[in-house]
C-alpha positions, 0 to 999 in steps of 0.5 A: 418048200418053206415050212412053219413050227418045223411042220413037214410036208406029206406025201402029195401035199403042196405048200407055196412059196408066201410072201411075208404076211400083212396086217388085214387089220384085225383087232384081237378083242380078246383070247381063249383059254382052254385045256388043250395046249397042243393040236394033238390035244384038241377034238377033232371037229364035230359034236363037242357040246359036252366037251371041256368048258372053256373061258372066252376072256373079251378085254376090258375095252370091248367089254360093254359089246357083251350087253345081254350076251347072256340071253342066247343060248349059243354063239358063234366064235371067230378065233386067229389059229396063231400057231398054223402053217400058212403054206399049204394048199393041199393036205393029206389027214394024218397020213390017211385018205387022199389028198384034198384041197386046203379049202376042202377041209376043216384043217387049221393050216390055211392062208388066212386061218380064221378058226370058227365054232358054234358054241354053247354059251355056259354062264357070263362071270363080267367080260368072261363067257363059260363056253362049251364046244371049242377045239383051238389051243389055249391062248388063242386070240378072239377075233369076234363073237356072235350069237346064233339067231335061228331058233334055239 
């Protein structure tokens, strides 16, 4: 079974054997900067909206998407988990519990890992956004933004 990062596969877990990856064409339009620099350091999914602030650097290029940004309350982020496996199709948690489908879990190992969080947006200073409620590493890249549009 092929690995990544040197990640070792538990018990009962299935990783597949990948082609080499593709490029779906996603432009990075900017990057995250938080505190946690590993995955033992970041929360665990949940309520985190008294969590750490986090900067969300959009580039200068897509600065202008940020117009008004400011007036929303909370915004949805989509972010490219750089550092995940990419193999595994099912997983155990830390070694605890059953083993249970990639799909069926918030886990950052995925196919595609595409991480997403509902967070409070703080303050805008220009092309930077003080967010709380993230848990992906520092430096991870920014695949969009979008503010949340049910009643705040």
């Amino acid at each position: 079974m092929s690995g990544h990062h040197g990640d070792v596969t538990r018990e009962g877990e299935v990783a597949a054997e990948l082609p080499p990856a593709t490029d779906a064409g996603l432009r990075f339009v900017g990057r995250i900067h938080t505190p946690f620099a590993t995955r033992a350091d970041c929360p665990h999914a949940g309520d985190r909206e008294e969590g750490p602030d986090c900067v969300v650097e959009v580039f200068d290029d897509y600065a202008p998407a940020l117009e008004r940004i400011e007036e929303r309350a909370h915004l949805q982020l989509l972010y490219w988990l750089h550092a995940a496996r990419r193999d595994l199709l099912t997983q155990r948690r830390k070694g605890d519990g059953p083993v249970m489908g990639t799909f069926a879990l918030r886990s950052p190992l995925r196919p595609n890992p595409i991480g997403v969080s509902v967070v409070r947006l703080i303050r805008r200073e220009g092309n930077r956004l003080v967010v709380r409620g993230l848990d992906c590493l520092d430096g991870t890249p920014l695949v969009d933004v979008k503010p949340i549009t049910c009643a705040e």
